[in-house]
C-alpha positions in Angstrom: 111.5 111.8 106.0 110.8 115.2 107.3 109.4 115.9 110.7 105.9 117.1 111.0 105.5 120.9 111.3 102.4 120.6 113.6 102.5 121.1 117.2 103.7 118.6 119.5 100.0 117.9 121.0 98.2 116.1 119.3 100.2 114.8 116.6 103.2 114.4 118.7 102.8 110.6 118.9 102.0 110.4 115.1 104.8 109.7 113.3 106.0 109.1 109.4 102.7 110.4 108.3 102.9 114.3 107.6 100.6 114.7 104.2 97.9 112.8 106.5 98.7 115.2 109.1 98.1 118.4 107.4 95.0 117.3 105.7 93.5 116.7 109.4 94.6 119.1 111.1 93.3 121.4 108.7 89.8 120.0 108.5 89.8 119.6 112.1 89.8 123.7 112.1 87.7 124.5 109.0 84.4 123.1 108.9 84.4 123.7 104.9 87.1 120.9 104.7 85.5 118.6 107.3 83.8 115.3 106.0 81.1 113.8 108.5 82.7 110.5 108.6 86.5 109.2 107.3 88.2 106.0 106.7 91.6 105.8 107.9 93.2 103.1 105.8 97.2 101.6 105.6 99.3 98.8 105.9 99.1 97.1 109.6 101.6 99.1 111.9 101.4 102.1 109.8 100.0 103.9 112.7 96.3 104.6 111.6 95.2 104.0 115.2 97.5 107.0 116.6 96.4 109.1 114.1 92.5 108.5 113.9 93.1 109.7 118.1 94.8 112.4 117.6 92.5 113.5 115.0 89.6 113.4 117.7 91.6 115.3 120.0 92.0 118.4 117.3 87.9 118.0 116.8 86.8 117.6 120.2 89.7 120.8 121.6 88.3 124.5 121.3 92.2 125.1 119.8 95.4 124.6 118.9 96.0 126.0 123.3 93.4 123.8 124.5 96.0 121.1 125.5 94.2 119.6 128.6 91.6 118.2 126.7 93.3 116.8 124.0 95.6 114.9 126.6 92.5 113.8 127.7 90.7 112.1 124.4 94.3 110.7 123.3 94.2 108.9 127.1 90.8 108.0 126.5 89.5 109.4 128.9 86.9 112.0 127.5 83.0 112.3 127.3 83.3 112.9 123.8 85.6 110.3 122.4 83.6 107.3 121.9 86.2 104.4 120.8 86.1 101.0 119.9 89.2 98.5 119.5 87.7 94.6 119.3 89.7 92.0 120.2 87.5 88.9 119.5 87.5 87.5 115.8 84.7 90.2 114.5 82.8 93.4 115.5 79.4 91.9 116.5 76.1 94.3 116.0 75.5 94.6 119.4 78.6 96.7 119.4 77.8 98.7 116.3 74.7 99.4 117.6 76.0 100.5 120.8 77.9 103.2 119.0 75.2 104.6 116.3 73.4 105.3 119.8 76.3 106.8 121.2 77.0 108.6 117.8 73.5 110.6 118.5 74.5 112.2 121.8 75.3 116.0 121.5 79.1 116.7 122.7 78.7 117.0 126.6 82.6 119.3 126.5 84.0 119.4 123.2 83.2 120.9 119.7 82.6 117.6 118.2 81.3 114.1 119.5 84.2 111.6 118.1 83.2 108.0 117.0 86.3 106.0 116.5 86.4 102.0 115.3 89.6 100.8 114.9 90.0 97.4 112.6 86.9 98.4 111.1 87.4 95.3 108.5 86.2 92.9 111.1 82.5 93.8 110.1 80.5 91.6 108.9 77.6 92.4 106.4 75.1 92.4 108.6 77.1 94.9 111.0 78.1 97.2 108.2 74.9 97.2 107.2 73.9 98.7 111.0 76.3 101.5 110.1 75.2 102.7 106.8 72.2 105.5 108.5 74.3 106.1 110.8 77.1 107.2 108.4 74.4 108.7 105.6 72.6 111.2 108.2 75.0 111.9 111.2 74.2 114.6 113.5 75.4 117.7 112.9 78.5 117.7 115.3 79.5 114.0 115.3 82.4 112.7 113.3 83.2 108.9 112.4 86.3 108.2 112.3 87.3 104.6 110.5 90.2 102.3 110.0 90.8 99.6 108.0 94.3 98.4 105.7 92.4 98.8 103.0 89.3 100.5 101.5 88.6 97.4 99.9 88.5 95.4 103.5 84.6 97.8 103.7 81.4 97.0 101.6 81.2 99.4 98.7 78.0 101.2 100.4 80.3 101.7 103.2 83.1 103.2 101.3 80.6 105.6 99.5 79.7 107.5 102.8 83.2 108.3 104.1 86.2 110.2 102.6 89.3 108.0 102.6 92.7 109.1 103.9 95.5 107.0 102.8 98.6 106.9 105.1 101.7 105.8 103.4 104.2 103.0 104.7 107.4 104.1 105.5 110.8 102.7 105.2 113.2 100.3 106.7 115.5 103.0 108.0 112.7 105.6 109.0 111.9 102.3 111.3 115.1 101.9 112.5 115.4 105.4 113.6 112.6 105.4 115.7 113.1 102.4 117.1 116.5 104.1 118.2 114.8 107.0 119.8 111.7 104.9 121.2 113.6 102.3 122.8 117.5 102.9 123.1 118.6 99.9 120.6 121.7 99.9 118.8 121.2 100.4 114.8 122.1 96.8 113.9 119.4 95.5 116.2 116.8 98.3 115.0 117.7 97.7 111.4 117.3 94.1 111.8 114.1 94.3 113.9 112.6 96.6 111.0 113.4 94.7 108.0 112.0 91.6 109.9 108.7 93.4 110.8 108.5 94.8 107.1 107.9 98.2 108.5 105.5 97.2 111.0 106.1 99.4 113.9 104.4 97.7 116.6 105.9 94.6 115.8 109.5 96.2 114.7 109.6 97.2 118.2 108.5 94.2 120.3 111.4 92.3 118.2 114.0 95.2 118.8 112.8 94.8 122.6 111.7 91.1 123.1 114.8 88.4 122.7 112.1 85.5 122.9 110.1 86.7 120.0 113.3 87.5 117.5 114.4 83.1 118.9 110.7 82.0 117.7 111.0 83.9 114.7 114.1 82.6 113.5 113.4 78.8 114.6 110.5 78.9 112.8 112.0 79.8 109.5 114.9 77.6 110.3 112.3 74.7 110.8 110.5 74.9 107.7 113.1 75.0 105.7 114.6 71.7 107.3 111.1 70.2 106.7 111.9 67.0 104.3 109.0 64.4 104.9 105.7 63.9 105.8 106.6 63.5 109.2 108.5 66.8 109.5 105.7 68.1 107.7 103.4 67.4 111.4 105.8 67.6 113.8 106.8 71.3 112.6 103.1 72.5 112.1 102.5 71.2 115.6 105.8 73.4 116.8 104.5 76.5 114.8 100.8 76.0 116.2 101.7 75.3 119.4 104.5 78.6 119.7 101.5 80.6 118.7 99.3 79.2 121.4 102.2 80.0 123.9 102.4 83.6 122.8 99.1 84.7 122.6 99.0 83.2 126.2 102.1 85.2 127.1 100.1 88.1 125.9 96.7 88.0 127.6 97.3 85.8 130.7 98.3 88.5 132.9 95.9 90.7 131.7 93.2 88.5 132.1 94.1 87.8 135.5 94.5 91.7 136.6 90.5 92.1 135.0 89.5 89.1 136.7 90.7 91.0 139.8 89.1 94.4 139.2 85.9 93.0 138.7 85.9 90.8 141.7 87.5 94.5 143.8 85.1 96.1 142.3 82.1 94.4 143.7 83.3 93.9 147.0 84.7 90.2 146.8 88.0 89.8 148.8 90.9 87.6 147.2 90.6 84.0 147.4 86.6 84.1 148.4 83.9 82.0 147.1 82.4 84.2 144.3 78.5 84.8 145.5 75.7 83.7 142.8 75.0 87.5 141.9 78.1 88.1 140.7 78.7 84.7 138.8 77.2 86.1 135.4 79.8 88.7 135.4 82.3 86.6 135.8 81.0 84.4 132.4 80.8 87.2 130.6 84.1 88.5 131.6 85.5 85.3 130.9 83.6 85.0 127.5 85.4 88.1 126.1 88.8 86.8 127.4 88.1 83.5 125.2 87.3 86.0 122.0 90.4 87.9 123.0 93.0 85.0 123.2 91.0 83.7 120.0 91.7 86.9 118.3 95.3 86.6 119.7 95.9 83.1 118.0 95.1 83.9 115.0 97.2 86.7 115.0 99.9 84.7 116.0 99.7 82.6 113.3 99.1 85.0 110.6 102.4 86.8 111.8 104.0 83.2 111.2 102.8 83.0 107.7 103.6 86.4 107.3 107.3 85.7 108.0 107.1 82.7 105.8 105.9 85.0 103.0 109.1 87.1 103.4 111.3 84.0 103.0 109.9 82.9 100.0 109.7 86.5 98.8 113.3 86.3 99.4 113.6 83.0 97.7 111.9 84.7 94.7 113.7 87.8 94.3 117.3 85.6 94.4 116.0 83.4 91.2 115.2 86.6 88.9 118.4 87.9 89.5 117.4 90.6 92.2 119.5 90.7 95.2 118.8 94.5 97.0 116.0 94.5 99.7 116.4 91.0 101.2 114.6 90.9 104.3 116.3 87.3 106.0 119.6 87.9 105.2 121.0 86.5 107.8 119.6 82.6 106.4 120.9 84.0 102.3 123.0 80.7 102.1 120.1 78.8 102.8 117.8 81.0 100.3 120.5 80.5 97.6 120.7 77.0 98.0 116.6 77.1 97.7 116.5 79.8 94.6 119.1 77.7 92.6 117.2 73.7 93.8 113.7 75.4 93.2 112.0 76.7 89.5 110.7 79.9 90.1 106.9 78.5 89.4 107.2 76.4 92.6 108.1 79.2 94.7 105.5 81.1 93.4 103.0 77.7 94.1 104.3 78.5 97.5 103.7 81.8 98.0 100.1 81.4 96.5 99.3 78.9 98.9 100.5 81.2 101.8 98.2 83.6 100.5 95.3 81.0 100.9 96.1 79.6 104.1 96.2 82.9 105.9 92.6 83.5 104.4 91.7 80.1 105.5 92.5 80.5 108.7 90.9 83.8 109.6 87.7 81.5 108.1 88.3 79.5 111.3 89.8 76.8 109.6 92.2 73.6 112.3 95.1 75.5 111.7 97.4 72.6 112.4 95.3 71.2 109.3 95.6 74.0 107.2 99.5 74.4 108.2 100.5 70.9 106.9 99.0 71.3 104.0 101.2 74.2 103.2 104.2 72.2 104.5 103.4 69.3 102.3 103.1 72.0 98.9 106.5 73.4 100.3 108.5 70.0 100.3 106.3 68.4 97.4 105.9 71.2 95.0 102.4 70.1 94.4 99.0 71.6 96.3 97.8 69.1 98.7 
């Protein structure tokens, strides 16, 4: 893949993406070619997050020279950057609302005020439907910047207001390299970790970088394909349920604990002190979004689970037609063999299908132990439970 020809700031963190680069860049510096809102879309990992920031740094800079600023709006950090990453299970309206107000603020600095929402999918109807002025009749200098995977994730009234960008998703090597460069791995371990991720580049690195993660990935797999019975069938749900639980702990515990800190710093209660009545509601509330958060995290857990799961039974498909290039678990093929040649190719796909459905059933808020045994039990049955 070639390297972008656009300066370092603020595309230098952007990477894989040049046609999307160009088209921005260029509309960020010729009002003729600059939509009043955009939608972002690609494959989770593909980097639409890095990009839709960088794109509000060109907007918000008086040029190509104006470097302080856009170190600032990539940081965060500026008056004109208005940004919005949720971590609970959906954007609620009190948070779109909260930015159609902010999207009718004049820039304070910049040439442009920025409106960015990140995993813009998580709307619901109602929300999107709190957009949808907002997007139709923007002021003159404010820009909306979406991101979704896909344009099909937003309500069709939704999609007609914005121009979509599609970023493409790169390959396993292009991974590889830059996990090289990012983190100092050797190739095997960066080509493994890539293939694994399936070009996710956030999770390609955390398994190049993370030994525990790559050990739960691989006893997972390794656990469902020794499930046999009914009892396997709950004792290995439980393990996969309960792994998730344990990493989106690992994940947010310490950070939940260093915001639990600020806050109490921040209004003047010393470590280890009774918290006053005053500041109690804070507190709830901070603890509230920390519930949402490790919700959030869960069930991102789980559907990275499923999502490996998908991969071996992709595998296990690919081997019975005959197709034996682009394996991603390689390292388990006598095992995938042995499943390809004991398996007709309509079960496998049974499987996969019910993959499909239990990942949606699951972001529905469905038990997932529940919804997890049922897959096990179409895996060793053959049958839909």
């Amino acid at each position: 893949m070639t390297a972008v020809a656009a300066p370092e700031l603020p595309w230098g963190d952007v990477w894989g993406q040049d046609e999307a680069v160009q088209t921005l860049a260029a509309a960020a510096q010729d009002p003729s070619a600059l939509a009043h809102a955009w939608l972002l879309t690609g494959p989770p990992g593909s980097g639409r997050s890095t990009l839709a920031h960088a794109f509000a740094a060109a907007l918000i800079a008086e040029g190509p020279d104006d470097t302080a600023t856009m170190r600032q709006v990539i940081a965060g950090t500026h008056p004109d950057l208005t940004a919005l990453r949720t971590e609970g299970v959906i954007i609620s309206i009190a948070q779109a609302r909260s930015l159609v107000e902010r999207s009718y603020f004049s820039p304070s600095l910049g040439r442009y005020r920025v409106i960015v929402m990140e995993d813009a999918d998580r709307m619901t109807e109602r929300t999107s439907n709190v957009l949808l002025k907002a997007l139709e009749e923007p002021p003159e200098r404010t820009i909306w910047v979406l991101c979704a995977p896909s344009d099909a994730d937003l309500l069709p009234t939704i999609r007609s207001r914005v121009r979509t960008l599609r970023l493409r998703e790169p390959d396993v090597d292009d991974v590889a390299r830059l996990l090289m460069a990012r983190t100092g791995v050797d190739g095997a371990a960066a080509e493994q970790a890539a293939r694994h991720a399936q070009r996710h580049i956030g999770m390609a690195q955390r398994l190049a970088t993370d030994e525990a993660s790559r050990h739960r990935r691989d006893e997972t797999l390794r656990a469902v394909l020794r499930v046999r019975s009914i009892g396997d069938v709950v004792e290995v749900a439980g393990e996969i349920v309960q792994a998730a639980t344990d990493d989106a702990k690992a994940l947010t515990a310490e950070r939940d604990e260093a915001e639990r800190a600020s806050l109490l710093r921040t209004v003047g209660v010393p470590e280890g002190s009774r918290v006053p009545p005053a500041v109690r509601s804070q507190l709830s509330a901070l603890e509230d979004e920390q519930k949402r958060r490790a919700t959030r995290s869960l069930r991102d857990g789980l559907d990275r689970v499923l999502t490996d799961l998908q991969s071996l039974f992709r595998d296990v498909t690919m081997l019975q037609f005959g197709r034996h290039e682009g394996i991603i678990n390689v390292e388990l093929l006598d095992e995938l063999r042995a499943l390809a040649e004991a398996w007709r190719p309509e079960r496998t796909l049974l499987v996969l299908d019910h993959l499909a459905d239990t990942r949606a059933a699951i972001e529905q808020n469905a038990q997932p132990a529940l919804a997890l045994e049922s897959l096990l039990v179409t895996i060793v049955s053959g049958n839909r439970a």
